[in-house]
PDB file of N, CA, C and O in Angstrom:
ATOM      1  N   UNK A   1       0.845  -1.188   0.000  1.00  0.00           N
ATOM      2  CA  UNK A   1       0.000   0.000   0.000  1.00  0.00           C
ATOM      3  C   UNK A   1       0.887   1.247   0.000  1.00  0.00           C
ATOM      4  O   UNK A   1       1.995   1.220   0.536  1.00  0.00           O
ATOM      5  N   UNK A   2       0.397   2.355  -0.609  1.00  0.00           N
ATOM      6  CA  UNK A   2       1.590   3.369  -0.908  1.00  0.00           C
ATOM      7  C   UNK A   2       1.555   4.376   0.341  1.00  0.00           C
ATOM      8  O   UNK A   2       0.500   4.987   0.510  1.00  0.00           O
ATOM      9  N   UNK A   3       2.473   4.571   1.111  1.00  0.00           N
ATOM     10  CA  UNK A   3       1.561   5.307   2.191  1.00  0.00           C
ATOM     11  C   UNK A   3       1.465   6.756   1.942  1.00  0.00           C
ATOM     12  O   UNK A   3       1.155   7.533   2.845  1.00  0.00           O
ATOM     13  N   UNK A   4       1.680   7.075   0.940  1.00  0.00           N
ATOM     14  CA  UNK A   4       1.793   8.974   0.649  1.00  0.00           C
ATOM     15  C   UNK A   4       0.026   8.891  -0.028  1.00  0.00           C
ATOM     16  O   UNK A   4      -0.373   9.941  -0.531  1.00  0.00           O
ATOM     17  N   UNK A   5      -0.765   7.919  -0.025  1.00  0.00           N
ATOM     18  CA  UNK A   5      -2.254   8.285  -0.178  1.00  0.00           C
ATOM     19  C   UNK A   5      -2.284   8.808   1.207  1.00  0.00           C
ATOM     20  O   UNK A   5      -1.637   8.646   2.242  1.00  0.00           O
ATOM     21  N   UNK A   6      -3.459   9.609   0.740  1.00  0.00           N
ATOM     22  CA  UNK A   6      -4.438  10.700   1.739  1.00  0.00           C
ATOM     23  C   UNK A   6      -3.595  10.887   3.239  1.00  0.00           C
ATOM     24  O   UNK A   6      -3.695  10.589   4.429  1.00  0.00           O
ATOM     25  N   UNK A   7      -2.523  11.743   2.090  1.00  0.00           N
ATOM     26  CA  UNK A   7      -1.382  12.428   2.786  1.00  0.00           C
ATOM     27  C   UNK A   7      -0.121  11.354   3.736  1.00  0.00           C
ATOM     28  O   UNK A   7       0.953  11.781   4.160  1.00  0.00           O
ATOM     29  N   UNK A   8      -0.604  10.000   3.878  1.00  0.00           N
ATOM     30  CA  UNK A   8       0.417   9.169   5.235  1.00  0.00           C
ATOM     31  C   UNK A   8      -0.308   9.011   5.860  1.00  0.00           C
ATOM     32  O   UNK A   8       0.111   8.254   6.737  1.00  0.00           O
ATOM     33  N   UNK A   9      -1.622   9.355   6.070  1.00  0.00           N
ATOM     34  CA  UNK A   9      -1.971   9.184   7.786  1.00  0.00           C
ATOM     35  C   UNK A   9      -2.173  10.229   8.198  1.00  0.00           C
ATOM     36  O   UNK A   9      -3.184  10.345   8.891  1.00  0.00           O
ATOM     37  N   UNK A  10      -1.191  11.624   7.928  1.00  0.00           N
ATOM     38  CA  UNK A  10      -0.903  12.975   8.502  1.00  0.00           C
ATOM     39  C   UNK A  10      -2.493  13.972   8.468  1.00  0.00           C
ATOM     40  O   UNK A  10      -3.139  14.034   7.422  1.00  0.00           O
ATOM     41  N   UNK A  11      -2.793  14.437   9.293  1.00  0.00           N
ATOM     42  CA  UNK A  11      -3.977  15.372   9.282  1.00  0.00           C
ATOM     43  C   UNK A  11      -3.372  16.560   8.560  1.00  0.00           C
ATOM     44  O   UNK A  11      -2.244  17.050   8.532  1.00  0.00           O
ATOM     45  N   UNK A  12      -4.521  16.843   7.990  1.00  0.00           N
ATOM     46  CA  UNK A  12      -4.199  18.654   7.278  1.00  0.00           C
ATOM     47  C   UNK A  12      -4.867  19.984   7.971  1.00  0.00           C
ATOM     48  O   UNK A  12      -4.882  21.194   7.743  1.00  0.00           O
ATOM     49  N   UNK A  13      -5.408  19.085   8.941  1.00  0.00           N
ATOM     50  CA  UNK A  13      -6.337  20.459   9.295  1.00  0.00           C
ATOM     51  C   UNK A  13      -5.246  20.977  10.155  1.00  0.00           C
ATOM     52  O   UNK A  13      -4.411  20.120  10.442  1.00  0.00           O
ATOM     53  N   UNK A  14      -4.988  22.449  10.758  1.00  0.00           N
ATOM     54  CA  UNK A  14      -3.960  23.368  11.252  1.00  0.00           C
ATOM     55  C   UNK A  14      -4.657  23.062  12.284  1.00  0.00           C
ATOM     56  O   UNK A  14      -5.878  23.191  12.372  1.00  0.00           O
ATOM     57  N   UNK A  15      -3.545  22.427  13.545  1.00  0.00           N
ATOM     58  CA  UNK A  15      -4.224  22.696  15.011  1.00  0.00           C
ATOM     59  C   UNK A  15      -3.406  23.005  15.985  1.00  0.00           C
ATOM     60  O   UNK A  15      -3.592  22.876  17.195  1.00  0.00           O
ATOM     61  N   UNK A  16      -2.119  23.588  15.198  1.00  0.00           N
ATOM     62  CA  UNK A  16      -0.979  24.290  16.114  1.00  0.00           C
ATOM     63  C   UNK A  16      -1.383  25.944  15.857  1.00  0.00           C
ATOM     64  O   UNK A  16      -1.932  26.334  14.826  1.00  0.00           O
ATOM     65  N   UNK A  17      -1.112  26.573  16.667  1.00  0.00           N
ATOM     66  CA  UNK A  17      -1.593  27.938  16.356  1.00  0.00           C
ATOM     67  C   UNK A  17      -0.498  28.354  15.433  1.00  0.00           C
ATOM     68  O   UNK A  17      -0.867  28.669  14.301  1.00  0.00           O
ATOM     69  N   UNK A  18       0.985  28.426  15.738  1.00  0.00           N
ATOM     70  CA  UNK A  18       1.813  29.089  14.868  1.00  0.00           C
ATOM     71  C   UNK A  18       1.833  28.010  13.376  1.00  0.00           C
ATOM     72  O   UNK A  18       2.948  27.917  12.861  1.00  0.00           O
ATOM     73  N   UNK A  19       0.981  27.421  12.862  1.00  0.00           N
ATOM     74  CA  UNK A  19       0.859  26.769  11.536  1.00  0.00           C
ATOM     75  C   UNK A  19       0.570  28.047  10.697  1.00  0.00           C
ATOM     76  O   UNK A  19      -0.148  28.980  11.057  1.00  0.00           O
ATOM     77  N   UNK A  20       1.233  27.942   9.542  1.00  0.00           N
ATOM     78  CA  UNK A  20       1.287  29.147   8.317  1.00  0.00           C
ATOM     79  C   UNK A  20       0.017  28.950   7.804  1.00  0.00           C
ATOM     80  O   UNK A  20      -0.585  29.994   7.552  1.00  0.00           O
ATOM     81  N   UNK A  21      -0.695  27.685   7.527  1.00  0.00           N
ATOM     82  CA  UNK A  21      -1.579  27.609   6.735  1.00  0.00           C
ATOM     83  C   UNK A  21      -2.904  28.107   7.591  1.00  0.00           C
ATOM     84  O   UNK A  21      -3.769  28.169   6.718  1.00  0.00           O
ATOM     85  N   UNK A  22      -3.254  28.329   8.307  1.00  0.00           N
ATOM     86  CA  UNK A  22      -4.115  28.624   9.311  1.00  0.00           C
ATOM     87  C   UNK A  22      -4.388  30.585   9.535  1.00  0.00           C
ATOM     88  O   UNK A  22      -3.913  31.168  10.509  1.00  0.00           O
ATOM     89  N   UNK A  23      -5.073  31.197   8.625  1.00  0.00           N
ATOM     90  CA  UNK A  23      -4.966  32.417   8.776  1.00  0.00           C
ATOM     91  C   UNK A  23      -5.455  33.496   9.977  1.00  0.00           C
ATOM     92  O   UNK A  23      -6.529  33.443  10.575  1.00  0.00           O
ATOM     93  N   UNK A  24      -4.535  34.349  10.144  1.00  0.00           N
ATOM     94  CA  UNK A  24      -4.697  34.612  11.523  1.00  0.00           C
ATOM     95  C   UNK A  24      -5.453  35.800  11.880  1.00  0.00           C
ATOM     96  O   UNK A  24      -5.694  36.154  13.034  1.00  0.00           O
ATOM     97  N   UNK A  25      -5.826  36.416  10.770  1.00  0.00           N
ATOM     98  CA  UNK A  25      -6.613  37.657  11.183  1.00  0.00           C
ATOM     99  C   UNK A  25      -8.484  37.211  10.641  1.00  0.00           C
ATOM    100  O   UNK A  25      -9.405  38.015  10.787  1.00  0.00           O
ATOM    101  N   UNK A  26      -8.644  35.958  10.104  1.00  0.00           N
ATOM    102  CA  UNK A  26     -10.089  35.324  10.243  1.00  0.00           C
ATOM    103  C   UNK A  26     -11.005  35.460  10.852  1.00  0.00           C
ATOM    104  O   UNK A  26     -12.135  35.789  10.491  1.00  0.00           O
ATOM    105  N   UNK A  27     -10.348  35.057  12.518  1.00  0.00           N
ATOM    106  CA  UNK A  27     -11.514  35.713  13.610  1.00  0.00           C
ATOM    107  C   UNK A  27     -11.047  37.282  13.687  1.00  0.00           C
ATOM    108  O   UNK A  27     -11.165  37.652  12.519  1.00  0.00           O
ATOM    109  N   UNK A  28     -10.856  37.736  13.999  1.00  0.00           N
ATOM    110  CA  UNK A  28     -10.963  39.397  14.016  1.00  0.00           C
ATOM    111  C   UNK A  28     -11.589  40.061  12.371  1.00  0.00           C
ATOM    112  O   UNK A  28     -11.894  41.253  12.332  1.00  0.00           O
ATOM    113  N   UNK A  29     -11.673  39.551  11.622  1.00  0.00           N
ATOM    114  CA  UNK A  29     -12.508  39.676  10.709  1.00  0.00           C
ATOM    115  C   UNK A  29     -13.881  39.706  10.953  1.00  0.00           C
ATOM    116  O   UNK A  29     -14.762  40.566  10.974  1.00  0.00           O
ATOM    117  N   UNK A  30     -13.757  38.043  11.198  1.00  0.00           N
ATOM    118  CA  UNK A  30     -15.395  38.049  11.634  1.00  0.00           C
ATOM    119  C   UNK A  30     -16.026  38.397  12.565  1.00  0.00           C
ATOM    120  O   UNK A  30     -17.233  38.181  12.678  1.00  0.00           O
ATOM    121  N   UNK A  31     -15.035  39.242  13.740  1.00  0.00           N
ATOM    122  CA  UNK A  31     -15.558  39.941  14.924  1.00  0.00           C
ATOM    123  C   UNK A  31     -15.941  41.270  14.300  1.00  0.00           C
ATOM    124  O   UNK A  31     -16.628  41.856  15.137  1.00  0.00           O
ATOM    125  N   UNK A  32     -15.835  41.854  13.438  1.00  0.00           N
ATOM    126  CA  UNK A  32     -15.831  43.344  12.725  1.00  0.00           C
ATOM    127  C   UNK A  32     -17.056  43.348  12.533  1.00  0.00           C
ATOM    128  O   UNK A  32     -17.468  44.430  12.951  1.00  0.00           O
ATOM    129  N   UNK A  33     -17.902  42.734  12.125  1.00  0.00           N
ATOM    130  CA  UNK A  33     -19.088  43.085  11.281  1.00  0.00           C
ATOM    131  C   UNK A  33     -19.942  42.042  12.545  1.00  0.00           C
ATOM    132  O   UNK A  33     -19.517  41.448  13.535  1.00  0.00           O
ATOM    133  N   UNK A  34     -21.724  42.223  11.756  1.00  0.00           N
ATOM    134  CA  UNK A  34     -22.744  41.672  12.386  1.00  0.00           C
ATOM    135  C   UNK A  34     -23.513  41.452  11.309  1.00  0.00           C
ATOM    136  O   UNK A  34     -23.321  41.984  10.216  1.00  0.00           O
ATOM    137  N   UNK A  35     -24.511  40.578  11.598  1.00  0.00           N
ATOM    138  CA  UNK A  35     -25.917  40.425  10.748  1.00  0.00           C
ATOM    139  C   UNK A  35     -25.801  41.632  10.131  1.00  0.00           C
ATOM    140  O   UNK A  35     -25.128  41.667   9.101  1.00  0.00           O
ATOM    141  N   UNK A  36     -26.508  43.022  10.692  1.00  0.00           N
ATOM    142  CA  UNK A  36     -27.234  43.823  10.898  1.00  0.00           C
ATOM    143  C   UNK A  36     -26.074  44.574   9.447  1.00  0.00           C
ATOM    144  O   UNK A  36     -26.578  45.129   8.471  1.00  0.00           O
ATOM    145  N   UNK A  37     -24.645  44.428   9.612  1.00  0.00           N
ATOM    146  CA  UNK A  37     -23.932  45.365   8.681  1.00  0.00           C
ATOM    147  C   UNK A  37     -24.069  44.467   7.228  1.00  0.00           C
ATOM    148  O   UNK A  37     -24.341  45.088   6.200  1.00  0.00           O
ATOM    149  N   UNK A  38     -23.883  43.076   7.183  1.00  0.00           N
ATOM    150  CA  UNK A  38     -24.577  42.266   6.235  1.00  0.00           C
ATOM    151  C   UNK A  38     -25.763  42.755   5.089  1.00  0.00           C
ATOM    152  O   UNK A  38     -25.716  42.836   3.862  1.00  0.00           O
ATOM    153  N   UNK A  39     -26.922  43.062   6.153  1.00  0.00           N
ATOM    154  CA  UNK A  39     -28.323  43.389   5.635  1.00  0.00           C
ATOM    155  C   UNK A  39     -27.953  44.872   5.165  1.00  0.00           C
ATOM    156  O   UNK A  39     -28.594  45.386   4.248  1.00  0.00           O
ATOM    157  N   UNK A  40     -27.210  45.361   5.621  1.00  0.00           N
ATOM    158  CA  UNK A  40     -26.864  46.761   5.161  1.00  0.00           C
ATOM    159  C   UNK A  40     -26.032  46.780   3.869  1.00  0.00           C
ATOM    160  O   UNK A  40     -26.103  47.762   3.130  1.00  0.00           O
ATOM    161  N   UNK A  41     -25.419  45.962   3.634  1.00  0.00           N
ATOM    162  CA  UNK A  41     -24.611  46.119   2.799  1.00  0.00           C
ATOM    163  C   UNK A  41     -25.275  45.658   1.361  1.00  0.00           C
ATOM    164  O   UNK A  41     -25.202  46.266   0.293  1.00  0.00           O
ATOM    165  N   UNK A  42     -25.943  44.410   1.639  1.00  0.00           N
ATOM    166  CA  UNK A  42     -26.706  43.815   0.619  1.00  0.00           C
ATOM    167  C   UNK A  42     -28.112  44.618   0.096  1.00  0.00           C
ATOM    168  O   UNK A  42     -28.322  44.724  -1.113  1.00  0.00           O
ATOM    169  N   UNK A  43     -29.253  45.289   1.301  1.00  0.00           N
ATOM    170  CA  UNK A  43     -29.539  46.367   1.154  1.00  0.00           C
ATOM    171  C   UNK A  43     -28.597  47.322  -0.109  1.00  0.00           C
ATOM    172  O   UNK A  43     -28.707  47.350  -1.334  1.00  0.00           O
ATOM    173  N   UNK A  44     -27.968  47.808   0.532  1.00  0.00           N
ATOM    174  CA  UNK A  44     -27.336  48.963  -0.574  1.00  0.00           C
ATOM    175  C   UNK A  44     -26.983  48.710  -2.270  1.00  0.00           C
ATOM    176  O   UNK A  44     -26.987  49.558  -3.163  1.00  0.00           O
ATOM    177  N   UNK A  45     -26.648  47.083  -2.377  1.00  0.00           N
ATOM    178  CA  UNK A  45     -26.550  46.901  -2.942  1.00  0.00           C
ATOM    179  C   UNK A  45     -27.642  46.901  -4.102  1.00  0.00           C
ATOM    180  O   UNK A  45     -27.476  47.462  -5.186  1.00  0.00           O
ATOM    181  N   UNK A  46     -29.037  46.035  -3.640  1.00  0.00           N
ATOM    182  CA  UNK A  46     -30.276  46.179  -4.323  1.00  0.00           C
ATOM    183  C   UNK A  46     -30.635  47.545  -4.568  1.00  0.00           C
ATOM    184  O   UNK A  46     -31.148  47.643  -5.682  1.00  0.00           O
ATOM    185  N   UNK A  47     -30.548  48.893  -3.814  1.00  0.00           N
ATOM    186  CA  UNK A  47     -31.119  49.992  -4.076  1.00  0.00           C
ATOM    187  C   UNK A  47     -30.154  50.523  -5.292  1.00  0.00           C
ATOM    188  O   UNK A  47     -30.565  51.225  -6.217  1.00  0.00           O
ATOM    189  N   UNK A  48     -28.457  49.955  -5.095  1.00  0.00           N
ATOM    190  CA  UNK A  48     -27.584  50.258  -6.567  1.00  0.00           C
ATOM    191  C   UNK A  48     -28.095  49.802  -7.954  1.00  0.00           C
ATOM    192  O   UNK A  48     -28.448  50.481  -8.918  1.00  0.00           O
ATOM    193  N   UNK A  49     -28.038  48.492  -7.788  1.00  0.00           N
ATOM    194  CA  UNK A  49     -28.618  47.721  -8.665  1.00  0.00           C
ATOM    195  C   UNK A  49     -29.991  48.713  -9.522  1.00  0.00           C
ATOM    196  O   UNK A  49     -29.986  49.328 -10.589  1.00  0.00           O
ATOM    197  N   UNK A  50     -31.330  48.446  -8.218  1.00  0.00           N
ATOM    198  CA  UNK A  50     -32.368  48.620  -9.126  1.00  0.00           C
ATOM    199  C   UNK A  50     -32.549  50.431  -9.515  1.00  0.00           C
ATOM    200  O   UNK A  50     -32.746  51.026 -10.575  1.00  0.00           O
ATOM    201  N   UNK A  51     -32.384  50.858  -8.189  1.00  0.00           N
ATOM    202  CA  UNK A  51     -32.355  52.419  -8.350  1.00  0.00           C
ATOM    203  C   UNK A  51     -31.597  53.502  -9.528  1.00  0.00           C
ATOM    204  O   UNK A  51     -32.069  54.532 -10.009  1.00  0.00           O
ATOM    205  N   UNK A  52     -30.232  52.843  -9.787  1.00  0.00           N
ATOM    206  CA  UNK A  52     -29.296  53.594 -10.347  1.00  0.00           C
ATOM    207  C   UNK A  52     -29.237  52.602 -11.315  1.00  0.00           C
ATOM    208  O   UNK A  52     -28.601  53.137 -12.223  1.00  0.00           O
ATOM    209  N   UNK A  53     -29.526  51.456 -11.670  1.00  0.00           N
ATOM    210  CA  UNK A  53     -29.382  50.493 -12.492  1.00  0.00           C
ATOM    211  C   UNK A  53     -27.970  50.000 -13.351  1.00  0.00           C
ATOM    212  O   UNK A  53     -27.641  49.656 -14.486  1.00  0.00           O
ATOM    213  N   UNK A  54     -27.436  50.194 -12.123  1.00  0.00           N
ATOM    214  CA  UNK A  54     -25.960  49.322 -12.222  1.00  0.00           C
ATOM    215  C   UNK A  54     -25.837  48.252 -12.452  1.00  0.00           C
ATOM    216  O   UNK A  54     -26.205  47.580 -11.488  1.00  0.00           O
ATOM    217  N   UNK A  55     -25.468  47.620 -13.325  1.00  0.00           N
ATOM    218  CA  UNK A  55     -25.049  46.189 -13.924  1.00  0.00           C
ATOM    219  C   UNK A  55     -24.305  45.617 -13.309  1.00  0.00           C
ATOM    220  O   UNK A  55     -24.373  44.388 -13.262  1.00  0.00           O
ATOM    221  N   UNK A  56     -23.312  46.341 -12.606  1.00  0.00           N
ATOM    222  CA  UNK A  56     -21.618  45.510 -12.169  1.00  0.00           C
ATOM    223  C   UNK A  56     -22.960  44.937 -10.429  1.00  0.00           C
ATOM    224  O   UNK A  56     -23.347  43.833 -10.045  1.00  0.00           O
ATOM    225  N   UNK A  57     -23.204  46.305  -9.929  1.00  0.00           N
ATOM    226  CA  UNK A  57     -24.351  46.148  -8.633  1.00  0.00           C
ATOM    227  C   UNK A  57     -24.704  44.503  -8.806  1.00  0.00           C
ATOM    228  O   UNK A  57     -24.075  43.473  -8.564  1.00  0.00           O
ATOM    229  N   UNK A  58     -26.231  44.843  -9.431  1.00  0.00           N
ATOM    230  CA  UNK A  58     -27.039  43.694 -10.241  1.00  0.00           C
ATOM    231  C   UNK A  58     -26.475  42.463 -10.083  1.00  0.00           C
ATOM    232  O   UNK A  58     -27.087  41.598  -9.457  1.00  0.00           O
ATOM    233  N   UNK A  59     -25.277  42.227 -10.610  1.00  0.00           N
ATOM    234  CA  UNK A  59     -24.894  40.669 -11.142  1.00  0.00           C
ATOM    235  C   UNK A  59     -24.393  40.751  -9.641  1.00  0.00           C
ATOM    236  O   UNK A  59     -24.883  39.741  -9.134  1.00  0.00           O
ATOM    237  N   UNK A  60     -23.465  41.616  -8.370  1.00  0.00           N
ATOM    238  CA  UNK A  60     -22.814  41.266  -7.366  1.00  0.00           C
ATOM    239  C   UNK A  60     -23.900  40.631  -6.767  1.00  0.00           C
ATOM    240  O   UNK A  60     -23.837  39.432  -6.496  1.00  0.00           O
ATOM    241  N   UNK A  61     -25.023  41.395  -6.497  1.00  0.00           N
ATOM    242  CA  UNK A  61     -26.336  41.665  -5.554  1.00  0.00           C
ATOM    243  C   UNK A  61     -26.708  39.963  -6.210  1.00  0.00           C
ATOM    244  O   UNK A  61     -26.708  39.040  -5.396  1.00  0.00           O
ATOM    245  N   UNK A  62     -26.949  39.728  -7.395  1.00  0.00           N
ATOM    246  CA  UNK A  62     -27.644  38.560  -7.557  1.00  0.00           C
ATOM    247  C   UNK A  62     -26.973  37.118  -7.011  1.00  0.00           C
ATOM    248  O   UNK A  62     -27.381  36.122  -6.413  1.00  0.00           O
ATOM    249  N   UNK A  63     -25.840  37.547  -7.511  1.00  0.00           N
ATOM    250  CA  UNK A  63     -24.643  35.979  -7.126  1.00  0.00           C
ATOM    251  C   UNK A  63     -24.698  35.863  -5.486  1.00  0.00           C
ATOM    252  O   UNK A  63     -24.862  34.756  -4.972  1.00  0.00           O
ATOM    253  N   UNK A  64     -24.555  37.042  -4.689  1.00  0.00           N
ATOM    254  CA  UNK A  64     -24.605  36.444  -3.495  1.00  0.00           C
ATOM    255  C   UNK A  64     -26.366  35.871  -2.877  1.00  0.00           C
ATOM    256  O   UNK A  64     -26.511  35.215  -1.845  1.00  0.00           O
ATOM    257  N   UNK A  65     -27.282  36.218  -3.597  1.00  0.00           N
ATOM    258  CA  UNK A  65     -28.502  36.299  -3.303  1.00  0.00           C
ATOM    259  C   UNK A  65     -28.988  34.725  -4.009  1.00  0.00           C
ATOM    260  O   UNK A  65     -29.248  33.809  -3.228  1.00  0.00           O
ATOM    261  N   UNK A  66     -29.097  34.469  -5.700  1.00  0.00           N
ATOM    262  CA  UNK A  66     -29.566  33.574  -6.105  1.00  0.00           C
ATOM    263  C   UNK A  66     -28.334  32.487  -6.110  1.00  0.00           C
ATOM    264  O   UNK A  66     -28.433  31.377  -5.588  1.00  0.00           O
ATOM    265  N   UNK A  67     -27.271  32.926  -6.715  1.00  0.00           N
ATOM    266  CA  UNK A  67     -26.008  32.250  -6.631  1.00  0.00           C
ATOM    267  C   UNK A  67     -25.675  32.338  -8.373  1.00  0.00           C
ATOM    268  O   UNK A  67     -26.481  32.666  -9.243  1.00  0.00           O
ATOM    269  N   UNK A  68     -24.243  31.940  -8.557  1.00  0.00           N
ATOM    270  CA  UNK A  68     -23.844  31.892  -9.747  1.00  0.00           C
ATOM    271  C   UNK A  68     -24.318  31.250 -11.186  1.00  0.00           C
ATOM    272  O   UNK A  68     -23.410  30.572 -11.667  1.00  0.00           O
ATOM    273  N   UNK A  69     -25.288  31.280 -11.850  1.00  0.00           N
ATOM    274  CA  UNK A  69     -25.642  30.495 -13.170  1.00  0.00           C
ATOM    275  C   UNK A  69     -24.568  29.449 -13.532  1.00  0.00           C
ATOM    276  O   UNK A  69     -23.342  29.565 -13.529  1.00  0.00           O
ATOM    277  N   UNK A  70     -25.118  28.709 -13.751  1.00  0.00           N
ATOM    278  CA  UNK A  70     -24.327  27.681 -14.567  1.00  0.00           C
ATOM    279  C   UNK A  70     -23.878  27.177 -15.815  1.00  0.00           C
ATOM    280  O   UNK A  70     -24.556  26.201 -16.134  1.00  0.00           O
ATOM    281  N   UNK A  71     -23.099  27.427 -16.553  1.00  0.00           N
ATOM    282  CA  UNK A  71     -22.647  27.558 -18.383  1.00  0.00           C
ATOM    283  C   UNK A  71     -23.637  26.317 -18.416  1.00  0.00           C
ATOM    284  O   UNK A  71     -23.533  25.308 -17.719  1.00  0.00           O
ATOM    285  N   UNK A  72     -24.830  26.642 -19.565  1.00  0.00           N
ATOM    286  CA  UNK A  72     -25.884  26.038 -20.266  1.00  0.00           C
ATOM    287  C   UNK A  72     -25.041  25.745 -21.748  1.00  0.00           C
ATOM    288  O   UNK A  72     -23.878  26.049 -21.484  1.00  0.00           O
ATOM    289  N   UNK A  73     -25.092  25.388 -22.882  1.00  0.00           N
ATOM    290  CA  UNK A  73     -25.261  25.329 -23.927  1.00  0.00           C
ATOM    291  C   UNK A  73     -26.959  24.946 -24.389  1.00  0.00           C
ATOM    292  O   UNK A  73     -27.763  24.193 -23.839  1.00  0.00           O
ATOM    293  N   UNK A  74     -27.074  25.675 -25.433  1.00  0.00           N
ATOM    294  CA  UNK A  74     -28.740  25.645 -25.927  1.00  0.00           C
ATOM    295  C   UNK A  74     -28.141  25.062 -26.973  1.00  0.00           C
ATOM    296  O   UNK A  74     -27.220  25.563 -27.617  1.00  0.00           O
ATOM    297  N   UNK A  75     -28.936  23.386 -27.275  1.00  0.00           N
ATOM    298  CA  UNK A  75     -28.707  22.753 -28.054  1.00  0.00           C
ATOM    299  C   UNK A  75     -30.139  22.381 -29.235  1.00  0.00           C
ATOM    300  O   UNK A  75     -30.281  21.713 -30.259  1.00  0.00           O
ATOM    301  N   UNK A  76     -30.902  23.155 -28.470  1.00  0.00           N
ATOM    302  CA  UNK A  76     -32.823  23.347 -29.217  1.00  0.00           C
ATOM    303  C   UNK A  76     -32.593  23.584 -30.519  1.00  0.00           C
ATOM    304  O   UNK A  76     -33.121  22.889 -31.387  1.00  0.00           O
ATOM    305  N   UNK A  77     -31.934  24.402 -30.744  1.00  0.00           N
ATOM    306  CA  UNK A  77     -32.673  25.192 -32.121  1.00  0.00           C
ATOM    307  C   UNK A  77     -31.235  24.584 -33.211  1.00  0.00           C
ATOM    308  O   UNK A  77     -31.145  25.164 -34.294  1.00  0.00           O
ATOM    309  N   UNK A  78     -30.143  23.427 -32.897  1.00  0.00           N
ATOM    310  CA  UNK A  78     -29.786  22.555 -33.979  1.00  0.00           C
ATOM    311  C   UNK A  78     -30.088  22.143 -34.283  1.00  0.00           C
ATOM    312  O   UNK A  78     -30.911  21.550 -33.585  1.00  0.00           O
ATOM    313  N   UNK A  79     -30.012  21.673 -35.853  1.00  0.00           N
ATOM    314  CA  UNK A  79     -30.781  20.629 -37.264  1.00  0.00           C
ATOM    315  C   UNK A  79     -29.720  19.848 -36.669  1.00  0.00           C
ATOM    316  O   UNK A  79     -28.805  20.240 -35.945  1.00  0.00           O
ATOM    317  N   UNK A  80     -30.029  18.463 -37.162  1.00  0.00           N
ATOM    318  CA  UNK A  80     -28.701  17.531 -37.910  1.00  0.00           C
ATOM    319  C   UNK A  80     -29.238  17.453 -39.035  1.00  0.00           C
ATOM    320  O   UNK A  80     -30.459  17.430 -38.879  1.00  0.00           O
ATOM    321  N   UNK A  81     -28.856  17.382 -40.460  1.00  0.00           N
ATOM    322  CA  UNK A  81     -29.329  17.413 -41.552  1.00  0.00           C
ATOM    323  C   UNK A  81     -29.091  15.318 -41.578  1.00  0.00           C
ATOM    324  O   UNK A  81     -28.329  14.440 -41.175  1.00  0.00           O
ATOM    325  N   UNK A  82     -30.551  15.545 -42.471  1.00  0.00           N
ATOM    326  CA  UNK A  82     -30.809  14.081 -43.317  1.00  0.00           C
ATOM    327  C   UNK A  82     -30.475  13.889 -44.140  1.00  0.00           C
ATOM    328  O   UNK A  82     -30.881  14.645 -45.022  1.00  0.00           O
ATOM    329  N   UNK A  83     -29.447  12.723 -44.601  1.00  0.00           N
ATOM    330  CA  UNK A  83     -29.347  12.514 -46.373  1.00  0.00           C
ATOM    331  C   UNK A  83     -30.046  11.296 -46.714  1.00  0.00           C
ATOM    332  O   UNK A  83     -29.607  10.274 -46.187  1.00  0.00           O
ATOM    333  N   UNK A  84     -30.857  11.209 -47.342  1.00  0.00           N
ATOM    334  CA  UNK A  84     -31.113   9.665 -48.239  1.00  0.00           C
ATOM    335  C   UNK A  84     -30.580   9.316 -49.042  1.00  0.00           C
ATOM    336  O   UNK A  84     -30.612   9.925 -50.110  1.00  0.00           O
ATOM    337  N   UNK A  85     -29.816   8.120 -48.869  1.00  0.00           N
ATOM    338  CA  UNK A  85     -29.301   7.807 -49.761  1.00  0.00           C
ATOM    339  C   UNK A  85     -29.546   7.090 -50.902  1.00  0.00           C
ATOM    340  O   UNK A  85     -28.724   6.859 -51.790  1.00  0.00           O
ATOM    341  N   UNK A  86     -31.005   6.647 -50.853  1.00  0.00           N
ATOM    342  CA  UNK A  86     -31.656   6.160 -51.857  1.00  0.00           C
ATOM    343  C   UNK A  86     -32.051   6.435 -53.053  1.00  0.00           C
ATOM    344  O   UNK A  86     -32.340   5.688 -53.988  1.00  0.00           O
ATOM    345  N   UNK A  87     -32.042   7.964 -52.926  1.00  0.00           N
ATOM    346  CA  UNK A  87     -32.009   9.187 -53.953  1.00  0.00           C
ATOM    347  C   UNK A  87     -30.908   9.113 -54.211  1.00  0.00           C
ATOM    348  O   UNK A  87     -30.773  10.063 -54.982  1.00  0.00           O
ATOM    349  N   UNK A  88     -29.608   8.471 -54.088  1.00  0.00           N
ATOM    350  CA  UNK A  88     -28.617   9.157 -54.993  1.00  0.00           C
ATOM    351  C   UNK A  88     -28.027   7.655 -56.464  1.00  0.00           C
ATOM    352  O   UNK A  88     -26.908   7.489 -56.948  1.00  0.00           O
ATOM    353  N   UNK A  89     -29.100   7.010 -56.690  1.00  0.00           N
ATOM    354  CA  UNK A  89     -28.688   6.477 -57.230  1.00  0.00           C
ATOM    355  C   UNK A  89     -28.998   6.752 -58.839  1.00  0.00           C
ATOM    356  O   UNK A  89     -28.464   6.052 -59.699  1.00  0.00           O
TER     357      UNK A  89
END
């Protein structure tokens, strides 16, 4: 068995504090703000969007709200063309 699958054995999650991978200003981030500045912000955003009718607004306001669309291809309105070949004799 190779032991360098799913890492050796070794955990990845950071549970030493001085680990690099473990970023350190995260919680004091998320101590900064509240719900309340959230609703404010997203608020502002919809009144950009619909009020002033900002596009860049719009698509921010929507992605965090509905979420990102997903690349469709519309494959409806291709032919494949028919040949008979019975006609070509």
């Amino acid at each position: 068995m190779d032991n360098r699958k799913n890492n050796g054995g070794h955990s990845t999650k950071a549970t030493r504090p001085d680990d690099k991978r473990k970023n350190k200003f995260k919680e004091i981030i998320n101590e900064s703000f509240n719900n309340e500045d959230i609703i404010q912000v997203l608020t502002m955003l919809k009144i950009k969007a619909i009020g002033d009718q900002d596009v860049s607004a719009a698509k921010l306001f929507l992605e965090y709200t509905v979420g990102k669309p997903d690349q469709t291809i519309d494959v409806e309105g291709v032919t494949i063309p028919v040949i008979d070949m019975t006609k070509w004799t």
